[in-house]
C-alpha positions in Angstrom: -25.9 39.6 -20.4 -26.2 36.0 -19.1 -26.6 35.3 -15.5 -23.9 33.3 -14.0 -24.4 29.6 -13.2 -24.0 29.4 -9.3 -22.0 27.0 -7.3 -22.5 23.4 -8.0 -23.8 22.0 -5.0 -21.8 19.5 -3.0 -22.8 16.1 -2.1 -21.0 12.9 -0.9 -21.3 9.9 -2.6 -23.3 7.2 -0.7 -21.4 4.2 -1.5 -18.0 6.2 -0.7 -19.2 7.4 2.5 -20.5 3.8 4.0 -16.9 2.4 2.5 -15.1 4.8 4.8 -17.3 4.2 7.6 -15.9 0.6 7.9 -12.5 0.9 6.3 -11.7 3.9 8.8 -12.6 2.1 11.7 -9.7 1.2 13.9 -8.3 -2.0 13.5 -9.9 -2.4 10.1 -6.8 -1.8 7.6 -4.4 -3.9 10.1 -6.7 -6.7 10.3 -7.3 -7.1 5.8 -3.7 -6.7 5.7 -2.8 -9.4 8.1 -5.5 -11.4 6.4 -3.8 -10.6 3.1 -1.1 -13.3 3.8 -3.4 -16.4 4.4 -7.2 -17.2 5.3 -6.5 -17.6 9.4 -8.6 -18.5 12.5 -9.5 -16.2 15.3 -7.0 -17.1 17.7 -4.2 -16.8 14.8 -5.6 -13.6 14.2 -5.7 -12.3 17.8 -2.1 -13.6 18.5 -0.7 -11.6 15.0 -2.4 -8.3 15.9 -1.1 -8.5 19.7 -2.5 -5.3 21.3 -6.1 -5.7 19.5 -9.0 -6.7 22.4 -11.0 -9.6 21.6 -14.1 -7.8 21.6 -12.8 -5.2 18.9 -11.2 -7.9 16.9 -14.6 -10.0 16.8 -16.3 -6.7 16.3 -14.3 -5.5 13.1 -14.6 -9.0 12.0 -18.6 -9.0 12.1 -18.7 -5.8 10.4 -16.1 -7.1 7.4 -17.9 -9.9 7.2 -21.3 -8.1 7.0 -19.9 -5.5 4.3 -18.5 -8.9 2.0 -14.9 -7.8 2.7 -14.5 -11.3 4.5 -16.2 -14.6 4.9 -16.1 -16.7 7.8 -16.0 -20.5 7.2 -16.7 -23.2 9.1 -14.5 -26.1 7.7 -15.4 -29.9 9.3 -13.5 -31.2 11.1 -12.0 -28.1 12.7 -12.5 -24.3 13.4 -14.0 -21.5 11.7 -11.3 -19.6 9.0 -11.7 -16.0 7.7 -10.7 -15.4 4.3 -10.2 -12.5 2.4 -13.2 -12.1 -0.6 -12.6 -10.7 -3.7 -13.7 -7.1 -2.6 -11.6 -7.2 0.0 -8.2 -8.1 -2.1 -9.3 -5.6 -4.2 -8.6 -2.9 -1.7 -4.8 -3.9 -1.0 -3.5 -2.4 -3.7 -4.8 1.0 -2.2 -4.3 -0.1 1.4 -1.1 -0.9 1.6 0.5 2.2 1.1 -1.4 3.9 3.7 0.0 1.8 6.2 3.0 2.0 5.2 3.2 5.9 4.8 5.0 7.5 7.4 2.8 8.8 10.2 2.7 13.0 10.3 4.5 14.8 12.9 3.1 15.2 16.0 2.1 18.7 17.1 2.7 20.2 20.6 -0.2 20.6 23.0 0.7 24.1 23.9 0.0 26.6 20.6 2.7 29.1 19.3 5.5 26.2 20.0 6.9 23.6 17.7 
């Protein structure tokens, strides 16, 4: 009689993992859609995401332009535009519909009541 193969061990894929770490950041998802419509500035962007801090909005902007979602151009005479890249458009198609889902019910504090 042949032994049985056991479980096959789980892992999480490293690419998938460090994609999630930035795209489940708060802010992240609001800030490539909004970007979606046209490359903008920082000011355009802080006045179209209204309850967004400046220092998260130039935080989540660092870290989409470190992972290549975003570049950041400096355009003479003027100031500096962020632009969607490539990699980042590519992620609307999936994006989108997660915003737009509708958000799940909210549960009681107190257990047992609903």
């Amino acid at each position: 009689m042949a032994a049985r193969p056991g479980p096959v061990p789980l892992t999480a894929d490293a690419e998938l993992t460090a994609a999630f770490e930035i795209l489940g950041q708060k802010w992240t998802g609001i800030i490539l859609h909004t970007l979606a419509t046209r490359p903008a500035r920082y000011g355009e962007l802080s006045t179209a995401i209204e309850r967004i801090s400046t220092k998260m909005l130039a935080d989540r902007l660092r870290e989409l332009v470190e992972a290549g979602l975003v570049t950041h151009d400096q355009l003479p005479p003027g100031p500096a535009t962020y632009t969607l890249t490539a990699d980042g458009r590519a992620l609307l198609p999936v994006m989108v519909p997660a915003l737009t889902a509708p958000a799940p019910p909210v549960r009681p504090s107190r257990p047992g009541r609903w």
